[in-house]
N, C-alpha and C positions, 0 to 999 in steps of 0.2 A: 769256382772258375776253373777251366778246364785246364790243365797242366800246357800243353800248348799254344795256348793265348796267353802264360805268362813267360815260358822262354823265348817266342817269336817274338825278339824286340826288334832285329832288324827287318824291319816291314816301314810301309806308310803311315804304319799307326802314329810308330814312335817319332818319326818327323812329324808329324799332326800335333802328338803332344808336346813336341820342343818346341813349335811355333807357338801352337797355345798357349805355353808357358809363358813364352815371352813375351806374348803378346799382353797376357795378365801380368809380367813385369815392367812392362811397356805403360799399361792403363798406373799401376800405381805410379811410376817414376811421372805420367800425367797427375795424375791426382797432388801428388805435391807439387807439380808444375804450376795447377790451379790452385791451390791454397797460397803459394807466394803472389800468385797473380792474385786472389781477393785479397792477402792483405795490400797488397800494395795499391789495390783499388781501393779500400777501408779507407787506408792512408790519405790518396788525395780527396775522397769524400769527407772523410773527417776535417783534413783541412780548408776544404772550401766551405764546408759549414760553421769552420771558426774564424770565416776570413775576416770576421772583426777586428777579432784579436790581433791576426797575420799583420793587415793594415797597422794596427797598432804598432806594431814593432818595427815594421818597415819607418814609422811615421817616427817613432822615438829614436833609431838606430840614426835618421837623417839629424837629430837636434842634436846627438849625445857626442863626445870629445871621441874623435877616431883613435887618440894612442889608447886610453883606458876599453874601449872596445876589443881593440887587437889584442891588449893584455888579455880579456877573457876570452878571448876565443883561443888565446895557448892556451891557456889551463882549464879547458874545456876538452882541447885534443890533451893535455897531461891527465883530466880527468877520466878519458877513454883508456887510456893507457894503464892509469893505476887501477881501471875496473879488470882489464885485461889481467896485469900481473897477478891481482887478486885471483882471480880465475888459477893463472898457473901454482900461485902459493897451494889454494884448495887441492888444487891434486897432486902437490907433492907433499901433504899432508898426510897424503894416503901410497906415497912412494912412487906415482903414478909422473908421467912429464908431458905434458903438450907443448907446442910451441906456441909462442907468445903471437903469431899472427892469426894460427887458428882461434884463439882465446879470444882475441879482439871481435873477428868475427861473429862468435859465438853472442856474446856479449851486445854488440851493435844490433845483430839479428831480435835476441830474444831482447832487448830492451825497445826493439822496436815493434814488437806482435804486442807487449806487456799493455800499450794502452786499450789492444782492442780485446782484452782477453778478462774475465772474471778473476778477481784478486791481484791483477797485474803483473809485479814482477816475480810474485812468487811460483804461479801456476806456468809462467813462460819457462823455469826453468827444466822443465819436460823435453821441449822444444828444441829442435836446431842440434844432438849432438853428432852429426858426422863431423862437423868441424874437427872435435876434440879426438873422434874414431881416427881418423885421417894417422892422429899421435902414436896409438896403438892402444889405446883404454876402451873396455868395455862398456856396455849402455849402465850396467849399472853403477861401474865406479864412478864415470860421467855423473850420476845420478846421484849416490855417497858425497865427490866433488862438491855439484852444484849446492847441496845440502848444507857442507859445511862454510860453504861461499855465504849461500843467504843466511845463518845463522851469527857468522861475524858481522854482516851486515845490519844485520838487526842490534847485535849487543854493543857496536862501536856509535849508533848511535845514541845506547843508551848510557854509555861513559861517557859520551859528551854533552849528552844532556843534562844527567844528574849536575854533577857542579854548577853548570851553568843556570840549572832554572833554581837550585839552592842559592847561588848567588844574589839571583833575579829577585828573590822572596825576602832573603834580608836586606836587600836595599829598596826594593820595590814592590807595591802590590802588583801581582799575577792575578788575572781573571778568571771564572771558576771553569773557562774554556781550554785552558790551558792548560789547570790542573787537571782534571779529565784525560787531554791527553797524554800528558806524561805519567799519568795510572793505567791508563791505558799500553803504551811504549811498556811499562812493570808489567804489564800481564801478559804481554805478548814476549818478551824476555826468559818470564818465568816459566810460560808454556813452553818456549824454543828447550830451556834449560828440562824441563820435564820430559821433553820428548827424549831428548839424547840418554839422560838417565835411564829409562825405561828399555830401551833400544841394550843399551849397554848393560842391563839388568837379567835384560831377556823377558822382558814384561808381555802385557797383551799389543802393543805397537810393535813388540818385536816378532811376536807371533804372524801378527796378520800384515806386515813386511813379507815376512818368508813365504807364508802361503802362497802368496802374487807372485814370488821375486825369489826364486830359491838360492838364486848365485850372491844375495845379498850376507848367506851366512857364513859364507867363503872372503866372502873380504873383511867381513868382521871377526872372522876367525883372524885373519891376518893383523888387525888391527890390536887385538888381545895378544898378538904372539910378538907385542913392540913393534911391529912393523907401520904403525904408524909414528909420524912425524911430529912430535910435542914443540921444537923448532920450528916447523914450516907453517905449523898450526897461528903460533904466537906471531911469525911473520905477516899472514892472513890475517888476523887482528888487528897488525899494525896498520897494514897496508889499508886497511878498513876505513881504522878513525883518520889514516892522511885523504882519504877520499869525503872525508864528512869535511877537514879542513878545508879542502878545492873547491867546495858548497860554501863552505860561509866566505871563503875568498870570493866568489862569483856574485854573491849580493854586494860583498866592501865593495868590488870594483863595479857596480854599479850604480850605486851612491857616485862613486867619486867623477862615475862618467859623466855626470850630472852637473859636478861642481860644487855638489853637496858639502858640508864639515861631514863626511863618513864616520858612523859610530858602527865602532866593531861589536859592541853591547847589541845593539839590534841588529847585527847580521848575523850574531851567534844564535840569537832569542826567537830572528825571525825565521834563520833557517832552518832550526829543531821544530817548532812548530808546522812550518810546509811537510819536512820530511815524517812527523806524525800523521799528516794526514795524506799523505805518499800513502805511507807505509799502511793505514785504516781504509786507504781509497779501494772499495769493491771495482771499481769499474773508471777507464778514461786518466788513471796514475791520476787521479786529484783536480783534473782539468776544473778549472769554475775555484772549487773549495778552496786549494793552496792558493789563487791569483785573492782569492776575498782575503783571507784570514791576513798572508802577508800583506797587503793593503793597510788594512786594522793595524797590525803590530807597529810597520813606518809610521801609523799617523799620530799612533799612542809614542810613537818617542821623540814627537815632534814635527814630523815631515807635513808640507802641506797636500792636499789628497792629491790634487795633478802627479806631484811630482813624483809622490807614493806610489804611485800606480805606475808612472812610468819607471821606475827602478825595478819595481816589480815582471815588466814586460819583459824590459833587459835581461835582469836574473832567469825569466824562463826561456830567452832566446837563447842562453848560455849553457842553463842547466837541462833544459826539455828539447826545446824546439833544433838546436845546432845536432845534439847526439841525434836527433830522429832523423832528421832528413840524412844522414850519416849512414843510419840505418837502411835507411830504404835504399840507397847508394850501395849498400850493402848486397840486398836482393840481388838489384839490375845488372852493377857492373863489375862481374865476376865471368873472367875472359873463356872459361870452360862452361860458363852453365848452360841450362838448355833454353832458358829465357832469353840470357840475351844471344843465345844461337838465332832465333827466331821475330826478336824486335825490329832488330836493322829491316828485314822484310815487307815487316809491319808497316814500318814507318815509310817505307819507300813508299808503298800501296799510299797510306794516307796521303804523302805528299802530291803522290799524281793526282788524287783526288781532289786535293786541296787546289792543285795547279788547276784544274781544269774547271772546277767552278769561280775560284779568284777571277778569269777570265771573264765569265756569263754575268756575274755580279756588278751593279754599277758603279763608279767609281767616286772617290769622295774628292770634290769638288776642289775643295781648298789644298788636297795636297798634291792635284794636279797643277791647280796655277802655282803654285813652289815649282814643281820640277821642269815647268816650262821655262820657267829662267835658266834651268841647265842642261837641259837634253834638248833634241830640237825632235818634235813631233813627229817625224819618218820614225825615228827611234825609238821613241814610246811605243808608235803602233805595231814598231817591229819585235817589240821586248813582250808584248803581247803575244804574237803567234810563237816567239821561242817559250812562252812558260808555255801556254798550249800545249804543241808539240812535246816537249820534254813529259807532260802530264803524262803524255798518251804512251809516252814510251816507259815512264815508271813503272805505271800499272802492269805493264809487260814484266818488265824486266825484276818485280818484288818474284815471279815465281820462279826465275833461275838465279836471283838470291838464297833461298831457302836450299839448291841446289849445292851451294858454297861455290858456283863458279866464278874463279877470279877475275874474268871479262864481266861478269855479270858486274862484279864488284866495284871496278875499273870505269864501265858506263855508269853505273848509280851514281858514282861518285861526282863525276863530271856531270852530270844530267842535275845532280843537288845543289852543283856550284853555281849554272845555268839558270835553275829555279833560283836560287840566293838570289844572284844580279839581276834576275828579270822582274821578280819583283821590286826589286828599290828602283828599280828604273820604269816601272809601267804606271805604276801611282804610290811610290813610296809604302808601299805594303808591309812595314814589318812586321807584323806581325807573320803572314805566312812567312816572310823573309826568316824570322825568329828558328820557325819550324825545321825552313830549308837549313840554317844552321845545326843544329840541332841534330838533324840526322846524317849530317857531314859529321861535325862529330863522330858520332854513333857509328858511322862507318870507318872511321881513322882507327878507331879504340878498337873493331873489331877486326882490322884487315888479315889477320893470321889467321884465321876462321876460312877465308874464303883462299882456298889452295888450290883447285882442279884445274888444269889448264885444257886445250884443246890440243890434238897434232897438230902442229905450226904446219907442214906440209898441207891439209886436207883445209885448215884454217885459209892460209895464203891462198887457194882455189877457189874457196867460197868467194872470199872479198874478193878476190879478181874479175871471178863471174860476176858477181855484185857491180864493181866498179861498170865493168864495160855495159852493164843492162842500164846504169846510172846514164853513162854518155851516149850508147842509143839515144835512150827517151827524151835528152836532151835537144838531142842532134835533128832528130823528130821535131819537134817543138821548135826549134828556131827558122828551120827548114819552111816548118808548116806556115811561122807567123810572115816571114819574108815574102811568101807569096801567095799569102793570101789577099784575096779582092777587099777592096777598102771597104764594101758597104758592109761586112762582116762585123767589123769593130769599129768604123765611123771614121778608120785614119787606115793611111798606106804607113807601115813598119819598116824603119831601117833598117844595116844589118846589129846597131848597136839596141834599137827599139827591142827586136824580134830576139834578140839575147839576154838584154833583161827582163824582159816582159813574159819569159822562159821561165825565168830564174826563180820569179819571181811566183807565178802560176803552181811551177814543180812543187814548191816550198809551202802551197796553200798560202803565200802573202795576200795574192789578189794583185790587180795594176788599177788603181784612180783614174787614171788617162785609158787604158785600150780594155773597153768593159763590151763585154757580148752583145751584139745585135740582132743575132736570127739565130736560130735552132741549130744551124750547121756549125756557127762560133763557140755556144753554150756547150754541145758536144765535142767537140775540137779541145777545148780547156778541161770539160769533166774528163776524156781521154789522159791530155798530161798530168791532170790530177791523180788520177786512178793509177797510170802506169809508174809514177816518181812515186806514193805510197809503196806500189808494189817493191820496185827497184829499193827504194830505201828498207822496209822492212826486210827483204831479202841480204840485204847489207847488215842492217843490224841484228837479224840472227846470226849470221855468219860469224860475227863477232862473238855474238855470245854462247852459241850453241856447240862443244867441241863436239869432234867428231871419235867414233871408237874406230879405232884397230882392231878386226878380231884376226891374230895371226892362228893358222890351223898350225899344229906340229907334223911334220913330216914323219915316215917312219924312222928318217938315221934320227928325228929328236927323243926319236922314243926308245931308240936301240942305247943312245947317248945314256938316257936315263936311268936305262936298266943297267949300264955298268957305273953309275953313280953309286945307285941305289945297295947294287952288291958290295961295293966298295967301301958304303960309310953309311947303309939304313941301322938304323935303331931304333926301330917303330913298328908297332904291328901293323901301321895304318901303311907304310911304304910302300908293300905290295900294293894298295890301289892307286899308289898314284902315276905309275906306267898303266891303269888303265885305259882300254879306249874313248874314253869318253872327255878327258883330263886334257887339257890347255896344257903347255909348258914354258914355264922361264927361264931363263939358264943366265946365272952369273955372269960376270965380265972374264973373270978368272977361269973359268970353264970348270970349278972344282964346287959347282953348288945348282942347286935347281928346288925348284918350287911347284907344283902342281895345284893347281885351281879350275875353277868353271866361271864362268859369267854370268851372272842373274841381275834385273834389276837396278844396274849400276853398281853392282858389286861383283869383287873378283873374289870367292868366295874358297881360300887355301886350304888345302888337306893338311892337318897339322903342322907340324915346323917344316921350313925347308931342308932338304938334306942338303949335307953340307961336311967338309973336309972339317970344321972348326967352328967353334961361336964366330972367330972376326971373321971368317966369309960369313957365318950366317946371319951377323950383323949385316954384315954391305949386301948381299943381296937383295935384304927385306928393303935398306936406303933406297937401292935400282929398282926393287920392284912398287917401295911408295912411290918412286918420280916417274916412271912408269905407268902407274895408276889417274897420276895428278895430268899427265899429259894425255890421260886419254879416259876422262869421264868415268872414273871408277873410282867405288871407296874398298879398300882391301880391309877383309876377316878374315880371320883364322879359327877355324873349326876343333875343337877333339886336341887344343895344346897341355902333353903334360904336365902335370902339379910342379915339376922340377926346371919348366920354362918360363912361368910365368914370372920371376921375379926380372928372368931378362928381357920379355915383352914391355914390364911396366918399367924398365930402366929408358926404355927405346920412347919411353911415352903415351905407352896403349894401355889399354882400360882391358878391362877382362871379367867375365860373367861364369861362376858357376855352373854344370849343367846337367853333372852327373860322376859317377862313378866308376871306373874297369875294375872288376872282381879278378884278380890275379890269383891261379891258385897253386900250393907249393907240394905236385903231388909224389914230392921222393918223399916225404911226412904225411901224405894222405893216406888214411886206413879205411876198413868198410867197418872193421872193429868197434865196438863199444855203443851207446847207447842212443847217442847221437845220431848214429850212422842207421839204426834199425830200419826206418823206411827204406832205404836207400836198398837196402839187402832185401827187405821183403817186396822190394819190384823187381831186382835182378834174379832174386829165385823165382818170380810167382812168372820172369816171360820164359825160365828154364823148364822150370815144369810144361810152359805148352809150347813145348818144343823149338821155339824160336833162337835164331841162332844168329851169331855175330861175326862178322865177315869184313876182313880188310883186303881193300881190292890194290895193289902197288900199280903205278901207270906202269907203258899206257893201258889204258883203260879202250876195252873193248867197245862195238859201237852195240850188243845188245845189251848191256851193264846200261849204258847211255841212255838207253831206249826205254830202261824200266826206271831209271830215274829221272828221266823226266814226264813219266805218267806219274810217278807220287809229286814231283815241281808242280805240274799242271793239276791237278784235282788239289794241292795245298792251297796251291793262290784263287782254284775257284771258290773254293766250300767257305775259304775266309774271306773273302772278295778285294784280294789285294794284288793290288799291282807291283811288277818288278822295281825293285829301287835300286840306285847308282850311288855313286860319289864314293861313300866311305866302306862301301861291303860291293859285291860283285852281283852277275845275275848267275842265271843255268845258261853258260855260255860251253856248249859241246866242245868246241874247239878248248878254251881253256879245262873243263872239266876230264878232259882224255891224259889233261897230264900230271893231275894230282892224286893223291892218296885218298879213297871214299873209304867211309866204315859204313855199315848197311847193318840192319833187319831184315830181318829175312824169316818168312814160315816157311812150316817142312814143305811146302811146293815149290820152295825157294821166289816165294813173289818178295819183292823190296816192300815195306810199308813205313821205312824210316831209314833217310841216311845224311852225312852228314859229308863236306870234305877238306881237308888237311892243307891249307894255305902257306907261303912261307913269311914268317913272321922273322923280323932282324932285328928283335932283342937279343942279344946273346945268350941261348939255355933255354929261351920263351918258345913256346909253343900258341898258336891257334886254328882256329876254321874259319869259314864262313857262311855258307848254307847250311843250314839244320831244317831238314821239313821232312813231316809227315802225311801217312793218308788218315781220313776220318776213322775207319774201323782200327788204326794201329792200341794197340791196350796201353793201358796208365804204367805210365813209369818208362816209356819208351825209351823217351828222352833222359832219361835217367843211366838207361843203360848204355847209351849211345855213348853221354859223358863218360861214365867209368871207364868206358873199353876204350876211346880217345887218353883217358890219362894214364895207362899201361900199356898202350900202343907209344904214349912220349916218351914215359919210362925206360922201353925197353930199346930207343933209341940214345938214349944218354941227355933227354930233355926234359929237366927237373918242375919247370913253372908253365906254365900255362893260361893264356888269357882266353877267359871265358866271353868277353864283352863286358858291354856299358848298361847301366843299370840309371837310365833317366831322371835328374833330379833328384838322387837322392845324394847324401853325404854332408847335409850342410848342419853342421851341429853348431856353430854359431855365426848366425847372420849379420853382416857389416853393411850391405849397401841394403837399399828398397829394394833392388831385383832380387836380392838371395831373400829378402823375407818374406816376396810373393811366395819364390820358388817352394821355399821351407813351409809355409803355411799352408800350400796347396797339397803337399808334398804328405804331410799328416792331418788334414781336416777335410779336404774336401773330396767326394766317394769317386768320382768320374777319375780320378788317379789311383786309387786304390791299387790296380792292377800292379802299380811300380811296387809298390812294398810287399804283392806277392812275388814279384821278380827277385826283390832281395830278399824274400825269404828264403827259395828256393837256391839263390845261388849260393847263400849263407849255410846251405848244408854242407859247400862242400871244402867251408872253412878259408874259404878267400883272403887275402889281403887287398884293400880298396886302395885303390887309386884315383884324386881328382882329378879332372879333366873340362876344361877349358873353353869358353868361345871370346875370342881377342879379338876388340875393334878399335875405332879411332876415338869417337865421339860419342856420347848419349843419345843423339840426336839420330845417328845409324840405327837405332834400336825400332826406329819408323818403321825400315823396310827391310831389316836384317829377317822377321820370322815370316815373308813369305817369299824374299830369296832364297833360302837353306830350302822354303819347301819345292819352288823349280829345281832346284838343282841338283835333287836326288831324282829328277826323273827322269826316263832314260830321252 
């Protein structure tokens, strides 16, 4: 690869590959969007194919004692709880803390994938750990954790087995079913117990551990150096066998829900038995198996089979069925995720659907004649064309839901309430009623989601214009029906007729009494039909649709900015943001400002704002989200460094990975030693052919100008790239006249490479920003450019120097799905290659990396974020 197609990273490319990037961080963060969608699809497929059983339970739960009920369902949520704490015991076993609500979750989730997964709960715990990352633990300790979790798991029920099925044998014969299992329970004990030895041995488990998992011998190292927890371990234990007690408490209390004489002898007997074949179940946690066997066990200690079976239903609505549905609760309603960013949408869409065939469909007979005793028939058929209508407007309005605008949100909501009553009131519908519930809910739980507002000025115009086109087509219509000729509709029209017979018409009601008679009436009604449509949709965008602002910056905002920017930049990016091309905001205070462009719906920030102080640069960002919110934009912030981001995520914002700044420290930079070899054998091999290095001080002359932008122009042909904006500049002559250029130059003095000298307000820091050559320049050009740039800094008393951003690399350990697109593309796949000759290359000249940043609001931004950044670098 040619040396200049790996230092030209400011081009189109490398916007191409940051979009692609994310756009492949985008597809995974989808890809586990769809695996919670199939399980939770699994989920309700699973349960309508056991709707036997569902029924069952529903059927038993209606006969059984409501206090001894409620008593299970607390210690069912005690039983959540003590899975959870068990969770945090296991990793502070390991010195490690999460928080007890991550833990729950973790827990809820992967006990809820466990039925639809091979081996059940053992194999789920793979699964689900950003909860526990969230704490600050790695995947693998997460995985060490989970380890030691399922292991107590397993041995706590075999200390409460053993006694008790020894008991069960000397008072009792046990079936050779039974013992089987708890030989079983011993072998799976003994394996759990052989693993860890081995592991702790250093055996062949511990071998082919490390090969897979090299970080795993880092924590075992820690755990040989005492650093594990022989305390938190034995608490894990505890916490274990009190989770095996909440089991056999959940059968007692359902005997007793019954009215049964509860015998604690077979809640202990029957629930070590279930949880053997829990625990042996390949597939479905035991569905079928543990409902037979405890069956069996109640009927062998007396119970009659009915009632067997229904204690049995109880126990798994306690023990199975209450945590699952928990679970899946788990998935959907979680106020950040990207699902349920995207449901409330959903369900709007479905409900217009729903609205609008409810209507077409015939109605059922008998619970018409009900509501005739309490509605009177105007009203039913009115309650009809309001679900109608509201249908037509859902479907509209699910796609400026997805938008998060809060009018959008404001109409669904009211349009779902509309749907609720119009159904109870058209033929007692609940079930769509149900629906319309349901996503009222769904809209309540998410209304912090939906923030964007419209300019109230540009809003209050819309609906005005709206309003008055309303009262025209009114005013039309009652005009028209007043005097029109009677044979038209069969009757002459009052002025009270021709106003509701308007009213009525506008609204698609239709009139009973004044119904069309000739071609000129039928026309006459499609008109007010047509234009109240029109006038109302017009209405109801206005509402929902905000309007943007785009304020242009004058020049005193741009002169403002540059004595901001002198006064308190600390960014190499600073200088571009009094570019021409750059929007401006400016504080309340006058002591801050902010630079951005618009793409997309996004106000897309050149790094932090500058600012006199964090609390302005707090309150700014405050003015510039409400800002954003009042006029249809989501704000990102581009290129924020490693040393902001923890004040972005205090502010509430998410932040993405993106790459690197190679900072280099050239008062310690040598050409010396062995390292350095190529680097000298390109600056001798362009001395030898004569080529010479020239630093031109402004102003810069206009035929200086003239030969650099004959190598500008033949650079951007040969590589077929166009000028790019936002974060780097163009061949702007007017600015190029007043900076520092260093050039190549052959003995005819033609330019064939040059670079120029930008001001940069890190304190001591140095950079550039155009670096381009022509095709014929010799290898190493660029080579020499840099060295004579870092003794040109030198010899002005500027010690560091920013080289640029080095795309997607620096992520040595990945926490979210986007960094471990990033990371994975980043080293395996070839079409990125070029970045790791990028850091190859800049690694020669001993850099210190710097991270660097893209801060947004929401997951869900990640939709339109990578082909916003790509508008926006162009000119």
């Amino acid at each position: 690869m040619k040396l200049k197609n790996i230092l030209n990273f400011k081009n189109k490319l490398a916007f191409t590959r940051i979009k692609y990037i994310l756009r492949m961080a985008l597809s995974k963060m989808f890809i586990q969007a769809f695996l919670t969608v199939v399980f939770v699809v699994l989920g309700i497929f699973f349960i309508k194919n056991e709707h036997a059983e569902v029924r069952e339970v529903i059927k038993t739960l209606g006969e059984s004692n409501a206090v001894w009920v409620v008593i299970g369902i607390i210690v069912s949520v005690i039983y959540i709880l003590l899975q959870a704490w068990m969770y945090v015991l296991s990793f502070r076993s390991i010195n490690k803390n999460i928080h007890i609500g991550h833990a729950t979750l973790m827990f809820l989730k992967r006990n809820f994938i466990s039925v639809f997964l091979p081996a059940g709960g053992i194999s789920s715990l793979a699964f689900f750990t950003s909860d526990a990352e969230k704490s600050g633990t790695t995947r693998t300790e997460i995985h060490i954790a989970s380890s030691i979790y399922a292991v107590c798991g397993i041995f706590s029920v075999f200390v409460v087995a053993v006694p008790a099925l020894l008991y069960t044998l000397v008072r009792h014969s046990i079936s050779s079913n039974e013992i089987y299992g708890f030989l079983g329970l011993t072998a799976l004990t003994v394996l759990a117990v052989f693993f860890i030895v081995n592991v702790i041995k250093k055996g062949f488990i511990y071998r082919m551990i490390i090969k897979y998992n090299p970080d795993f011998e880092i924590i075992l190292s820690e755990i040989k150096d005492n650093r594990f927890s022989r305390k938190n371990f034995i608490y894990t234990n505890l916490i274990s066998i009190l989770i095996e007690f909440a089991g056999i408490a959940h059968l007692y209390i359902a005997m007793k829900a019954f009215n049964f004489d509860a015998s604690l002898e077979a809640a202990i007997l029957g629930y070590i038995v279930a949880t053997m074949f829990l625990i042996a179940s390949p597939f479905m946690r035991g569905l079928g198996a543990i409902e037979f066997s405890l069956s069996y066990i109640l009927i062998q200690y007396g119970f009659p089979t009915i009632p067997a079976i229904s204690i049995t239903f109880l126990y798994r609505f306690f023990e199975f069925w209450l945590p699952l549905v928990i679970g899946l609760f788990s998935f959907l309603f979680n106020r950040n995720s990207f699902i349920l960013r995207i449901f409330p949408a959903i369900f709007i869409l479905l409900l217009g659907g729903v609205n609008i065939l409810s209507v077409m469909l015939p109605v059922i007979h008998s619970r018409m004649r009900v509501l005739r005793h309490f509605i009177p028939l105007e009203a039913i058929h009115a309650s009809y064309y309001f679900v109608l209508l509201s249908g037509v407007m859902l479907l509209i309005i699910s796609v400026f839901m997805l938008k998060a605008y809060r009018s959008a949100w404001i109409i669904g909501l009211a349009l779902s309430v509309v749907s609720l009553i119009g159904h109870l009131t058209k033929g007692i519908d609940y079930e769509e009623a149900i629906l319309a519930f349901f996503v009222i809910v769904s809209l309540l739980y998410t209304r912090k989601q939906y923030y964007k507002n419209g300019n109230r000025k540009f809003q209050l115009f819309g609906v005005q214009t709206a309003v008055v086109s309303i009262v025209v087509v009114l005013i039309y219509g009652i005009i028209g029906f007043y005097f029109i000729k009677a044979r038209h509709f069969g009757n002459d029209f009052t002025a009270a007729d021709a106003i509701f017979t308007t009213i009525r018409y506008y609204f698609l009601v239709g009139s009973d009494r004044f119904l069309p008679q000739t071609k000129f009436a039928r026309e006459f009604v499609y008109s007010i039909q047509i234009l109240g449509a029109v006038s109302m949709s017009f209405l109801f965008y206005s509402l929902i649709r905000p309007w943007l602002i785009k304020l242009e910056p004058e020049k005193e905002d741009f002169d403002k900015a540059k004595i901001l920017v002198e006064q308190y930049g600390d960014s190499p990016l600073d200088y571009f943001k009094t570019y021409f091309d750059k929007q401006l905001f400016f504080g309340s205070s006058g002591d801050s400002f902010l630079a951005y462009r618009v793409s997309q719906g996004f106000a897309v920030i050149l790094g932090k704002p500058v600012s006199a102080n964090l609390d302005e640069m707090k309150k700014i960002i405050h003015e510039f989200d409400n800002f954003c919110k009042n006029n249809d934009l989501r704000s990102i912030y581009y290129r924020v460094d490693e040393s902001y981001k923890q004040f972005f995520t205090d502010l509430g914002k998410k932040s993405l990975l993106i790459g690197q700044e190679a900072i280099v420290n050239v008062g310690e930079f040598t050409m010396e030693g062995g390292q350095r070899k190529s680097l000298r054998n390109a600056v001798n091999n362009l001395k030898k052919k004569k080529y010479a290095l020239k630093i031109y001080n402004p102003p810069i002359k206009t035929g200086l100008i003239q030969k650099l932008k004959a190598v500008s122009d033949e650079w951007l042909h040969d590589e077929e790239y166009e000028e790019i904006i936002f974060s780097q500049g163009i061949f702007d002559e007017s600015e190029l006249k007043t900076q520092t250029i260093i050039t190549i130059e052959d003995p005819d003095e033609k330019v064939i490479a040059f670079l120029n000298i930008v001001p940069d307000y890190v304190k001591g820091e140095g950079t550039y920003d155009l670096i381009r050559k022509t095709k014929d320049a010799p290898g190493g050009a660029l080579d020499f450019l840099l060295i004579e740039m870092f003794d040109y800094f030198k010899s002005i008393g500027i010690n560091h120097v920013n080289i640029g951003l080095v795309p997607m690399s620096g992520i040595t350990e990945a926490k979210t799905v986007a960094e471990y697109t990033i990371k994975f593309a980043y080293e395996n796949i070839k079409q990125f290659g070029q970045y790791k000759g990028m850091r190859s290359f800049k690694d020669k000249f001993a850099p210190c990396w710097i991270n660097k940043y893209l801060i947004f609001d929401n997951m869900y931004d990640l939709l339109q974020i990578p082909s916003a950044l790509n508008k926006v670098v162009k000119i």
